[in-house]
C-alpha positions as a Markdown table, in Angstrom:
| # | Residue | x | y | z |
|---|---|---|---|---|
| 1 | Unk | -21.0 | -31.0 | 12.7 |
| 2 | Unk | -23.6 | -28.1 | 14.0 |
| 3 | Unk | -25.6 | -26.9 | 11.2 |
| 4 | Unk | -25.1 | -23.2 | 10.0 |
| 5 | Unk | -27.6 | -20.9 | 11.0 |
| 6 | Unk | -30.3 | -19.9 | 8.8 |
| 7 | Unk | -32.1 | -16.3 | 8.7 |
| 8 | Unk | -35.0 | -18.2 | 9.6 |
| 9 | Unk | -33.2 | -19.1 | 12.7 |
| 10 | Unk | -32.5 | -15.7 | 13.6 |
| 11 | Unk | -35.5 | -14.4 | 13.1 |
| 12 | Unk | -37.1 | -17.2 | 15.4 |
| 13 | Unk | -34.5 | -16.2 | 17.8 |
| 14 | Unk | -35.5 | -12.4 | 17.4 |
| 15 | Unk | -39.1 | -12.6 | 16.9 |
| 16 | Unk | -39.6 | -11.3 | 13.8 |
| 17 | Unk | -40.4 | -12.5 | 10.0 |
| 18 | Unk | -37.2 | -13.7 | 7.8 |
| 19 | Unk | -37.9 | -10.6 | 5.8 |
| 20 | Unk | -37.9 | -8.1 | 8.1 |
| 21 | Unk | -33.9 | -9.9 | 9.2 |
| 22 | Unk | -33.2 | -9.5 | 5.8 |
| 23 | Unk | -34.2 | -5.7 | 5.5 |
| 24 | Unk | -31.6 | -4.8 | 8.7 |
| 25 | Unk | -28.9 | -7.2 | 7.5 |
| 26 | Unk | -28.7 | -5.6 | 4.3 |
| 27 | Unk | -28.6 | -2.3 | 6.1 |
| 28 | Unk | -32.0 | -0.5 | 4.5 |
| 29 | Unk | -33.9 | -0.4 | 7.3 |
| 30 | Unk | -34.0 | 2.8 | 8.5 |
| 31 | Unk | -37.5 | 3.9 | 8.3 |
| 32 | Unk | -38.7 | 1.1 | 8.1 |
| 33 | Unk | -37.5 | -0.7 | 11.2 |
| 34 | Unk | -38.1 | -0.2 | 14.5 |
| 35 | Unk | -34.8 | 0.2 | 16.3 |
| 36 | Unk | -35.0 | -1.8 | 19.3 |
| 37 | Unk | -36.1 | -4.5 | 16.5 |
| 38 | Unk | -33.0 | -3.8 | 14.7 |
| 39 | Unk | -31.3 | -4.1 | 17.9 |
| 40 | Unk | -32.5 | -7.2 | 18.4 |
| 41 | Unk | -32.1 | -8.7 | 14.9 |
| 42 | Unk | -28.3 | -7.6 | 15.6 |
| 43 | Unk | -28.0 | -9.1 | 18.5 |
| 44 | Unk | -29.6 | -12.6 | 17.3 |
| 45 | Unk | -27.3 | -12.7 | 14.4 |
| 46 | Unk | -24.2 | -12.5 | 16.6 |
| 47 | Unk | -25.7 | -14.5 | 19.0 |
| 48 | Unk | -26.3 | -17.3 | 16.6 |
| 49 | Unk | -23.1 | -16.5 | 14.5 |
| 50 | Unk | -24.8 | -16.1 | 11.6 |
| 51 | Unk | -23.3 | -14.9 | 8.2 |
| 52 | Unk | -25.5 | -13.8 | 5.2 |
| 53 | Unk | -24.6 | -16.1 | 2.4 |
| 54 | Unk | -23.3 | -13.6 | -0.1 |
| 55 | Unk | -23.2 | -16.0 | -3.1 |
| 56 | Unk | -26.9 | -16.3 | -2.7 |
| 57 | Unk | -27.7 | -12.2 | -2.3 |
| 58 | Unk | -25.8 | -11.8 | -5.3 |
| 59 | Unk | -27.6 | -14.0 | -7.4 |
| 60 | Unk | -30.5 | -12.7 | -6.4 |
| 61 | Unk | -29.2 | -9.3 | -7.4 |
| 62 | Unk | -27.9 | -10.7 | -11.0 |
| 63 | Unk | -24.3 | -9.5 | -9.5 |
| 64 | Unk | -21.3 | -11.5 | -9.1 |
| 65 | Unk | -18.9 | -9.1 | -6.9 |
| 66 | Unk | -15.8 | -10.8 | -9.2 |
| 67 | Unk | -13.4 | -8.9 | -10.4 |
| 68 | Unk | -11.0 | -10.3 | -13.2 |
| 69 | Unk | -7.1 | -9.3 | -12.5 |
| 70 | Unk | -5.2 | -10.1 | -16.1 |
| 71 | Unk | -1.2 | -10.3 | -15.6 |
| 72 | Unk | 1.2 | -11.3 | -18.0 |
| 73 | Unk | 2.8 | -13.7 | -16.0 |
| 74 | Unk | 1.9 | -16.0 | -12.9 |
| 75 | Unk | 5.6 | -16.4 | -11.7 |
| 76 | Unk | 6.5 | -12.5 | -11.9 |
| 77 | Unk | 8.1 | -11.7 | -8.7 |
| 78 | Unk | 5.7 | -8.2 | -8.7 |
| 79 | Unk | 2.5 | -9.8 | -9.8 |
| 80 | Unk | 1.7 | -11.8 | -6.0 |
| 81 | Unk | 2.2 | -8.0 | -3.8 |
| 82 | Unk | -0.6 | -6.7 | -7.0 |
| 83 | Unk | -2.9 | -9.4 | -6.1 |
| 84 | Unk | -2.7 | -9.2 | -2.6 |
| 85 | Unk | -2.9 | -5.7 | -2.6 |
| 86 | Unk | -6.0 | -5.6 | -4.9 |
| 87 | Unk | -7.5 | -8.9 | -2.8 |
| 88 | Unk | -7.5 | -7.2 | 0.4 |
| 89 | Unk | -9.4 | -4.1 | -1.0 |
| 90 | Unk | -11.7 | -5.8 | -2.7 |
| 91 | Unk | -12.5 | -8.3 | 0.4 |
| 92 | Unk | -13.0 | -5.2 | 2.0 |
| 93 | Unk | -16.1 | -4.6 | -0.2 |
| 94 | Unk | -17.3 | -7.9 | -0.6 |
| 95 | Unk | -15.7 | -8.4 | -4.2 |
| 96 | Unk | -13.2 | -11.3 | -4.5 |
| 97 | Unk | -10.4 | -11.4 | -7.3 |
| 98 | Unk | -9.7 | -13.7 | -9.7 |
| 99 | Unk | -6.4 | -14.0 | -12.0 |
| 100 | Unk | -6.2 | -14.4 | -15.5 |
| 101 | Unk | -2.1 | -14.5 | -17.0 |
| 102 | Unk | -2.2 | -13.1 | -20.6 |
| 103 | Unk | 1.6 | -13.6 | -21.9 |
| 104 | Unk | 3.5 | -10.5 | -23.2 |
| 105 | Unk | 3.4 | -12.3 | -26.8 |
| 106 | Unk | 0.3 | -12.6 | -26.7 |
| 107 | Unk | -1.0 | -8.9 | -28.1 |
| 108 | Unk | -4.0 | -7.3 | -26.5 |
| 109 | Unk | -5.7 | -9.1 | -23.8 |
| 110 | Unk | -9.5 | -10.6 | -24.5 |
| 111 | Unk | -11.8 | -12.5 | -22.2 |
| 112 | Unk | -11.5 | -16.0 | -22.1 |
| 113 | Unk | -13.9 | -16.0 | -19.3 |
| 114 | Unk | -18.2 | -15.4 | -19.8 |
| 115 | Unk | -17.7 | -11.1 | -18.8 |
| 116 | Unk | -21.5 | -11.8 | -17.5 |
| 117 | Unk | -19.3 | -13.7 | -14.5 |
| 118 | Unk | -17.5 | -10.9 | -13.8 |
| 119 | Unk | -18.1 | -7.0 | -12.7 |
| 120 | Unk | -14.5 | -5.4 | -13.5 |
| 121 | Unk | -11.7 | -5.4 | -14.5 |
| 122 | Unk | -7.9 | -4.9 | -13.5 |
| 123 | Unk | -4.9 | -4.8 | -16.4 |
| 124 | Unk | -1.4 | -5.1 | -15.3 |
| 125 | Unk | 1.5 | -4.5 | -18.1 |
| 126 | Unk | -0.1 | -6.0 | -20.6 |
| 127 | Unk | 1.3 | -5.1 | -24.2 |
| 128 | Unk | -1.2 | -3.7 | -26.5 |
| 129 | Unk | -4.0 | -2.9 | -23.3 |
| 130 | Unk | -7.0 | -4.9 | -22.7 |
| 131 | Unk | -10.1 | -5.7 | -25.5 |
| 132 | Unk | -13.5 | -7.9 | -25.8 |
| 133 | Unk | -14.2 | -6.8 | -22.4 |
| 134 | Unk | -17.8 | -5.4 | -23.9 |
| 135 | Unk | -18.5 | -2.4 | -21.2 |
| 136 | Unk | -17.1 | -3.7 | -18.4 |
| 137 | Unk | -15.0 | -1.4 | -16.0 |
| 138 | Unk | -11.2 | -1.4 | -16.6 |
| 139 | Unk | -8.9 | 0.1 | -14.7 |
| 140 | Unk | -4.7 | -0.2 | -15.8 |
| 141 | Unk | -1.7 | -0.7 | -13.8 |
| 142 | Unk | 2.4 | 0.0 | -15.4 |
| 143 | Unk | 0.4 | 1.0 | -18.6 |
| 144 | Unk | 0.5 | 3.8 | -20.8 |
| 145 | Unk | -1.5 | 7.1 | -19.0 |
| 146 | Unk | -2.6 | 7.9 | -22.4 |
| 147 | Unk | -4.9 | 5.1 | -22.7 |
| 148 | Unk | -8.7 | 5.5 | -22.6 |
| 149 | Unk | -9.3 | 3.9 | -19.2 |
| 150 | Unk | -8.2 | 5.2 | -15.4 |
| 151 | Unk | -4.3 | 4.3 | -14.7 |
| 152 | Unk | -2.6 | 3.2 | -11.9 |
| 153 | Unk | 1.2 | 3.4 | -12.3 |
| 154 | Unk | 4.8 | 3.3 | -10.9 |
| 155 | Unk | 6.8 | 6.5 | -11.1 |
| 156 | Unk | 9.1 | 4.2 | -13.7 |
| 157 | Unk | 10.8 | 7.2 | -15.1 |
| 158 | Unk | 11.2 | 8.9 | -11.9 |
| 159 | Unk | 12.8 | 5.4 | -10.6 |
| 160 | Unk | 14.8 | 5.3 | -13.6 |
| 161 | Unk | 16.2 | 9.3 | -13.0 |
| 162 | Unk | 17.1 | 8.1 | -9.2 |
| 163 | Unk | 19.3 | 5.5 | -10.3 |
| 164 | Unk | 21.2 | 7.5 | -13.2 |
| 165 | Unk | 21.8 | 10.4 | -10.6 |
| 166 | Unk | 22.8 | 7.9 | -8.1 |
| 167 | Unk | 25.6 | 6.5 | -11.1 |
| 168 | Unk | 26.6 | 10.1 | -12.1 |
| 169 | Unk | 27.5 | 11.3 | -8.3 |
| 170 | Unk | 29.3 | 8.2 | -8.0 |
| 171 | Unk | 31.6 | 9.4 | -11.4 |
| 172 | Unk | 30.0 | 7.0 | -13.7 |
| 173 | Unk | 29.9 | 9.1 | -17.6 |
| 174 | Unk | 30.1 | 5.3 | -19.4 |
| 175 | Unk | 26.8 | 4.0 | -19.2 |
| 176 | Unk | 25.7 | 0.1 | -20.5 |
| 177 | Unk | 21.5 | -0.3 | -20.8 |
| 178 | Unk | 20.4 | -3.9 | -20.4 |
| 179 | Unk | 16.9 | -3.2 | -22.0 |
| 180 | Unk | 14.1 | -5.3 | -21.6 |
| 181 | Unk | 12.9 | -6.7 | -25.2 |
| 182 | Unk | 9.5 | -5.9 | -24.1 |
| 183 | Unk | 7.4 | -3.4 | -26.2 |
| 184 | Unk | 5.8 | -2.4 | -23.0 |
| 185 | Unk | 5.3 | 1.1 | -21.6 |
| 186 | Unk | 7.4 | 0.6 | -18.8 |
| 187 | Unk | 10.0 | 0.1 | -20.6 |
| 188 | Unk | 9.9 | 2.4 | -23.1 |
| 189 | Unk | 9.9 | 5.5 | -20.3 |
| 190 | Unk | 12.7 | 3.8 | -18.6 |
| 191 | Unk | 14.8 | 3.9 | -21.6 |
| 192 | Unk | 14.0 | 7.3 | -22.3 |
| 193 | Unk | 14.5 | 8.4 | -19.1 |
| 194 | Unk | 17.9 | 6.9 | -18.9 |
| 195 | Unk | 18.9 | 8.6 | -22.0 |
| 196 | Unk | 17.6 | 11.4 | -21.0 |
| 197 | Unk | 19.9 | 11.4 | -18.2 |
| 198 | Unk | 23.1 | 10.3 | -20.3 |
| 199 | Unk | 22.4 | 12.1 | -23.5 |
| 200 | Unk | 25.1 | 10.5 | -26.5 |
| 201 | Unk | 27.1 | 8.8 | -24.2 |
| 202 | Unk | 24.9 | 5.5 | -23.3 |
| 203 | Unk | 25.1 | 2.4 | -25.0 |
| 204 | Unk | 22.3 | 0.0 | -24.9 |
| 205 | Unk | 22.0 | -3.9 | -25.8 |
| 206 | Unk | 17.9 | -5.2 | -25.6 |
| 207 | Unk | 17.4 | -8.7 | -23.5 |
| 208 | Unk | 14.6 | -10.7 | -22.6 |
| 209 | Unk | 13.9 | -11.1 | -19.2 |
| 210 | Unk | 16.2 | -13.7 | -18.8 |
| 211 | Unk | 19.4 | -14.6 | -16.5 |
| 212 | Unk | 20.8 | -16.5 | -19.7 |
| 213 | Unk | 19.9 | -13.9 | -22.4 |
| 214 | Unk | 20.8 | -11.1 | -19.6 |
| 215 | Unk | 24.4 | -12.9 | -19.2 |
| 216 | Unk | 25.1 | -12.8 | -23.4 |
| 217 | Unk | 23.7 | -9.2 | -23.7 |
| 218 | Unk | 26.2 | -8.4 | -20.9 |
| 219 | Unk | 28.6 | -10.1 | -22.3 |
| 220 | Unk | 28.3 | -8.0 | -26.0 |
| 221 | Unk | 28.2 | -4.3 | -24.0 |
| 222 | Unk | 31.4 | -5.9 | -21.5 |
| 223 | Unk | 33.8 | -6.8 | -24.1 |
| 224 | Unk | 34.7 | -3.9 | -26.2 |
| 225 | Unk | 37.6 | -1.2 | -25.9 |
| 226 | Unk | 34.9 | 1.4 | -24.4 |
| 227 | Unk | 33.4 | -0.7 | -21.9 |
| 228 | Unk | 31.1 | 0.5 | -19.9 |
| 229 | Unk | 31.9 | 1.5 | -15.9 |
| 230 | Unk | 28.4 | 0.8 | -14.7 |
| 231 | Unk | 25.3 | -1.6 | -16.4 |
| 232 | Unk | 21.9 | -0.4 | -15.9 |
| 233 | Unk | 19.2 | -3.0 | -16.2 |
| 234 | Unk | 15.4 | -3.2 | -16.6 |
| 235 | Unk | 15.2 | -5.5 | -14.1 |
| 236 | Unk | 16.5 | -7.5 | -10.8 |
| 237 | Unk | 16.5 | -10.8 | -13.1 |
| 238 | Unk | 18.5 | -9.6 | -15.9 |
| 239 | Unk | 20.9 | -7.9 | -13.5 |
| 240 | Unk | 21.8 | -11.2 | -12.0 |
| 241 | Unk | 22.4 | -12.1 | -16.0 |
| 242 | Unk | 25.1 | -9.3 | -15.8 |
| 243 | Unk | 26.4 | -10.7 | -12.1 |
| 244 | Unk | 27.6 | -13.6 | -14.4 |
| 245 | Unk | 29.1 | -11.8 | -17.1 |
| 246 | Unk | 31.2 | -10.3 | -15.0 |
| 247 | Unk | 32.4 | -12.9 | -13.4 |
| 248 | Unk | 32.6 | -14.8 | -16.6 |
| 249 | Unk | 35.4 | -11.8 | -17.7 |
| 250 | Unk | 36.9 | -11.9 | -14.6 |
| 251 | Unk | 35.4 | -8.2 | -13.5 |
| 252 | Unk | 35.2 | -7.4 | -10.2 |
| 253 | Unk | 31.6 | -6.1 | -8.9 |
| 254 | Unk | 31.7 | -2.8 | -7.8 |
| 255 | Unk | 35.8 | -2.4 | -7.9 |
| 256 | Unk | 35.6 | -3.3 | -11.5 |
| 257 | Unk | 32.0 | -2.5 | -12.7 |
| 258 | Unk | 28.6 | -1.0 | -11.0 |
| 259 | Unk | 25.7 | -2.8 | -11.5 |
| 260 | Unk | 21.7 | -1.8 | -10.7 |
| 261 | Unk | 18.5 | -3.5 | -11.0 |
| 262 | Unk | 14.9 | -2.5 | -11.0 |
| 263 | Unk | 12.0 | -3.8 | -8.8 |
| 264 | Unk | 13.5 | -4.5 | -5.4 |
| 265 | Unk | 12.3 | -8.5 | -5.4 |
| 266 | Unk | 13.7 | -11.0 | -3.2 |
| 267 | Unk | 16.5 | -11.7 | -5.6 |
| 268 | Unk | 18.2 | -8.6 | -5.4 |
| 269 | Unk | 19.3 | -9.3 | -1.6 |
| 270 | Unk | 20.3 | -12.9 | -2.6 |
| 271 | Unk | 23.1 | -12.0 | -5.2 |
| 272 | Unk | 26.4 | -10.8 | -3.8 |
| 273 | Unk | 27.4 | -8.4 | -3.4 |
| 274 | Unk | 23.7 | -7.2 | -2.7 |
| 275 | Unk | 22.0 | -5.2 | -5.8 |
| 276 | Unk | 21.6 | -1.4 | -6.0 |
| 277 | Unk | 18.0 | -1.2 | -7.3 |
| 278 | Unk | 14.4 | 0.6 | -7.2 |
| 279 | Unk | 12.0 | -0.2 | -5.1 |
| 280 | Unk | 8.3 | -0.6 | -6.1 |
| 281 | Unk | 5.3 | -0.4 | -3.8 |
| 282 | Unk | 4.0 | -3.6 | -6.0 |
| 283 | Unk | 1.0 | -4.0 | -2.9 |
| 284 | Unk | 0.0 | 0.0 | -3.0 |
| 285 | Unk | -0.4 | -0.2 | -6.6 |
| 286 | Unk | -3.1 | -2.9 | -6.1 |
| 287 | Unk | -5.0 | -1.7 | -3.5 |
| 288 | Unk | -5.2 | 1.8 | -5.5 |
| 289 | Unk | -6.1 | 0.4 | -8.6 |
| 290 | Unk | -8.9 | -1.8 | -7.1 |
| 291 | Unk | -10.1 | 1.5 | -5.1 |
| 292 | Unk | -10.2 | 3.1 | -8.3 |
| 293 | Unk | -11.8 | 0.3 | -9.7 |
| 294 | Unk | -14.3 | 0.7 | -6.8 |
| 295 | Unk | -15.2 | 3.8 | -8.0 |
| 296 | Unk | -15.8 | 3.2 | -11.4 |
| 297 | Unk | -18.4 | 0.5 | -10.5 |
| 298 | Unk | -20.0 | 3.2 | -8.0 |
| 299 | Unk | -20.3 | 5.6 | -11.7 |
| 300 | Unk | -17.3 | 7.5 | -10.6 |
| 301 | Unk | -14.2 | 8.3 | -12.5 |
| 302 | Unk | -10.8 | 7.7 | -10.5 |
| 303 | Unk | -8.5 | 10.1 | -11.4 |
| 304 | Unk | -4.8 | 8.7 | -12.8 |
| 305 | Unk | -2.0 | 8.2 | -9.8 |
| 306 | Unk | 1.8 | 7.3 | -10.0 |
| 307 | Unk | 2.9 | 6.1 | -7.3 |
| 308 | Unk | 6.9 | 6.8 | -6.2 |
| 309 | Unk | 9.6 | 4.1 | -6.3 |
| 310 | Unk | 12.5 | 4.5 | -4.1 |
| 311 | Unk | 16.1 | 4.0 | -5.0 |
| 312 | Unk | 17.6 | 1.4 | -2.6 |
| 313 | Unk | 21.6 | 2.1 | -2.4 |
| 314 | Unk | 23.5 | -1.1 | -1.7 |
| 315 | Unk | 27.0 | -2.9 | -2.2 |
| 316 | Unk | 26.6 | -3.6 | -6.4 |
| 317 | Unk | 27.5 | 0.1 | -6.9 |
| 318 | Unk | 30.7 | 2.4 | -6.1 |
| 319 | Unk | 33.1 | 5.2 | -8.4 |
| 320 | Unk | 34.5 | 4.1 | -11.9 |
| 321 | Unk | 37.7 | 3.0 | -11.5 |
| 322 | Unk | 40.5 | 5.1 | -12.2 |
């Protein structure tokens, strides 16, 4: 296997010291170098194929270009589009990424990693915020705005108002909440916004983020005299919880009762029919909140951004029955 090239080999193949290739591939060397030498040291390098070795430079510099991204969950359906989002930014800048899960039981999230390892951090829908991270950067993602550090959110409430106007010009008044029994922002401006949009006429049963809890919680709001015409859940998972309620009691999806979800994953074109839901840009949210991110480590402050969902209409909802 060919050896990788070496500055020293480039500036052999350039003429010129191993210091003065370092000075033009680090990009200070205006004023200070010739430019037909930087020209040349350009040329040599891409010539050669040569690649500065990063993890080197940044030792030198006592800098790590890591940035720690803490999720609750490693399965969550929303959590890969973050990363990738947030990856490709951060590639973009020489930073790479690294994931750190942090359960939603676990209260506030703390460093189990050496912060001297890291430059940053990036929070998504973690109950109770981030702590221990000394005075590292942190920027939040689907967490309260009121919060001491930069947010990056989804337009959850605005999501939330899309699908209750999309029930009411349908004819739904008799509205079921599958809540999420998660005491996370998110959800709590969800709810809200839902009762906002339904004032003294919603009734609302708490699950966890589960098709099995979902399907029992369904099953309490379904069988009673008022039953509800349409079931609103937090979620795309627990809405397939309330898929088998339904079918447990016989109910016909949408003849017999509307059903919408929230987050637009892969799930919610698998179930049939295929679920009304909200659709959020999972991989913009990323990519802002490591820009933001970005800027804090450059001794700016970000301003806070929501970013819109978008209601996606499909075959799960249709008028009340008469």
């Amino acid at each position: 296997m060919d050896k990788r090239p070496t500055s020293r080999d480039v500036a052999r193949a350039a003429g010129v010291s191993q210091s003065t290739v370092s000075i033009v591939l680090a990009g200070k060397a205006e004023g200070r170098v010739k430019p037909e030498t930087r020209q040349a040291v350009r040329e040599a390098a891409r010539r050669l194929g040569y690649r500065p070795n990063l993890a080197a430079r940044n030792l030198r510099l006592g800098r790590t270009r890591t940035v720690l991204l803490v999720v609750p969950t490693l399965t969550g359906p929303v959590f890969g589009p973050i990363y990738a989002g947030a990856a490709e930014v951060a590639a973009a800048r020489g930073f790479g990424v690294v994931v750190h899960p942090w359960p939603d039981d676990a209260g506030p999230a703390r460093s189990h990693v050496d912060t001297q390892a890291i430059e940053g951090v990036l929070a998504s829908s973690i109950v109770g915020g981030v702590t221990d991270f000394g005075d590292l950067p942190v920027v939040m993602m689907d967490s309260d705005p009121a919060a001491p550090a930069p947010t990056i959110n989804f337009d959850v409430a605005g999501g939330m108002r899309d699908i209750a106007g999309h029930l009411a010009g349908l004819g739904h008044r008799r509205i079921g909440h599958l809540a999420a029994a998660v005491d996370a922002w998110t959800f709590r401006v969800r709810g809200e916004a839902l009762a906002d949009a339904f004032p003294g006429s919603l009734i609302r049963e708490a699950t966890p983020i589960d098709v099995a809890a979902a399907r029992r919680a369904a099953l309490a709001l379904l069988d009673r005299p008022d039953r509800p015409s349409a079931l609103v859940c937090d979620d795309d998972l627990i809405a397939a919880g309330a898929y088998k309620a339904a079918r447990a009691l016989g109910l016909d999806i949408p003849g017999d009762l509307s059903v919408t979800g929230f987050d637009d994953v892969l799930l919610a074109t698998a179930l049939e029919p295929e679920l009304t839901t909200v659709r959020l840009p999972a991989e913009q949210l990323g990519a802002a909140a490591m820009t933001a991110l970005l800027e804090l480590l450059d001794d700016r402050r970000p301003p806070g951004l929501s970013l819109p969902g978008e209601l996606i209409a499909r075959q799960s909802t249709a008028p009340p029955a008469a």
